[in-house]
C-alpha positions as CSV (number, residue, x, y, z in Angstrom):
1,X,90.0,72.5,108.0
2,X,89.6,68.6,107.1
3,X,92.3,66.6,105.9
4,X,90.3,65.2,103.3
5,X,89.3,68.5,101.5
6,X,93.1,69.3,101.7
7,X,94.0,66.1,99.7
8,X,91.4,66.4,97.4
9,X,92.2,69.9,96.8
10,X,95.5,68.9,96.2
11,X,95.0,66.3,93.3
12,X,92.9,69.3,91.7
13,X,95.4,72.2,92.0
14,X,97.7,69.0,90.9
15,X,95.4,68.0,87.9
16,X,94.9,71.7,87.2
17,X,98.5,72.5,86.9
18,X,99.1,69.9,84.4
19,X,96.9,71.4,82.2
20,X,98.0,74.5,82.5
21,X,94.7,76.1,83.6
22,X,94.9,79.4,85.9
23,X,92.8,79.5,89.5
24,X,91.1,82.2,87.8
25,X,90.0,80.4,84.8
26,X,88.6,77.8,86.9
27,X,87.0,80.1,88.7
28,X,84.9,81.6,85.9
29,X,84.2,77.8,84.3
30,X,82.6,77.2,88.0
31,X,80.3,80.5,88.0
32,X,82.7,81.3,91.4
33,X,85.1,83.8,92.3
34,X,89.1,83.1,92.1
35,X,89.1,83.4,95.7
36,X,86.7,81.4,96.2
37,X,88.1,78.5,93.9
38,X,91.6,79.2,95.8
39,X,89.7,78.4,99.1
40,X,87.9,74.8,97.6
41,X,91.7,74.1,96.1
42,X,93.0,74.5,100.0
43,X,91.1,72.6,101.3
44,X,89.6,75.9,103.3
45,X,85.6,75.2,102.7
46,X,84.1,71.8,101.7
47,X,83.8,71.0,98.1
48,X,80.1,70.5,96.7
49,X,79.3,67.3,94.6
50,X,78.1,69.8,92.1
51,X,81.3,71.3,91.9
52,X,83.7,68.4,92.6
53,X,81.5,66.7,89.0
54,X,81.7,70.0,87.3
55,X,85.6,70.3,88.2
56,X,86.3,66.5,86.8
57,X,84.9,67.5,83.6
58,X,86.6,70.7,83.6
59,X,90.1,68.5,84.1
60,X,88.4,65.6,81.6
61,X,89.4,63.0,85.2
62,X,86.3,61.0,86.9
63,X,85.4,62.4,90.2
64,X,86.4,59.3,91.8
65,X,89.8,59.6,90.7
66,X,89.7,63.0,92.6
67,X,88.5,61.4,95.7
68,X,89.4,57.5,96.1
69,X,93.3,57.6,96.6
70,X,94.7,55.5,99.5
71,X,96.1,58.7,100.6
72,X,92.8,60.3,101.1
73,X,91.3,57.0,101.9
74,X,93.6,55.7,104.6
75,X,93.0,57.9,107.5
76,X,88.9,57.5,106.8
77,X,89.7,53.7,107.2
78,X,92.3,53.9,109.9
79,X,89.6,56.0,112.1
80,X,86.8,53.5,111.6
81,X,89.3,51.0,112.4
82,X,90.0,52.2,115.9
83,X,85.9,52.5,116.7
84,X,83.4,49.6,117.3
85,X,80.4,50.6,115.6
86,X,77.5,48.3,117.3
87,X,74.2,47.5,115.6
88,X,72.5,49.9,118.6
89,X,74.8,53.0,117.2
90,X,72.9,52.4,113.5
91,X,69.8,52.1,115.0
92,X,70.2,55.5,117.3
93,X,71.3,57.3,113.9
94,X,68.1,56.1,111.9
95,X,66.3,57.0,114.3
96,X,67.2,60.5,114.7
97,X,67.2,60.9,111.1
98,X,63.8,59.6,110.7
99,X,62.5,62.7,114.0
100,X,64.4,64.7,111.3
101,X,62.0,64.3,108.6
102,X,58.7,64.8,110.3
């Protein structure tokens, strides 16, 4: 389980809860069970962008406002922080993307 779909889940279930809106009623808005929505709130399974844009508009908030939070952005920063990333590791990754799409 990834600490950012917990956080993110979070400031939905948050958002959610303001507006009084049930897990189940998001559920059916989404096309997705209530236990399925229960596990994207939890930060269980990954979040789609589909979703995560169809749950904004659903709570009327942006989808950045979802996402960019320096409490969900600070450990993303703090673990690039600790690696070097050198010119030869972006190369190495275009270049397997690239085998990828023959």
């Amino acid at each position: 389980m990834s600490e950012i779909n917990t956080l993110v889940g979070q400031r939905i279930k948050q958002k959610r809860k303001q507006l009084k809106l049930t897990g189940i009623e998001m559920g059916r808005r989404l096309g997705i069970s209530q236990q399925h929505y229960s596990r994207l709130e939890n930060g269980h399974i990954k979040i789609t962008v589909d979703q995560l844009i169809t749950i904004s508009l659903i709570l009327g908030v942006s989808p950045q406002s979802l996402l960019l939070t320096s409490e969900i952005m600070s450990p993303m920063l703090n673990a690039l922080a600790e690696r070097t990333l050198y010119s030869s590791d972006v190369i190495v990754l275009r270049n397997k993307k690239r085998r990828h799409l023959k």
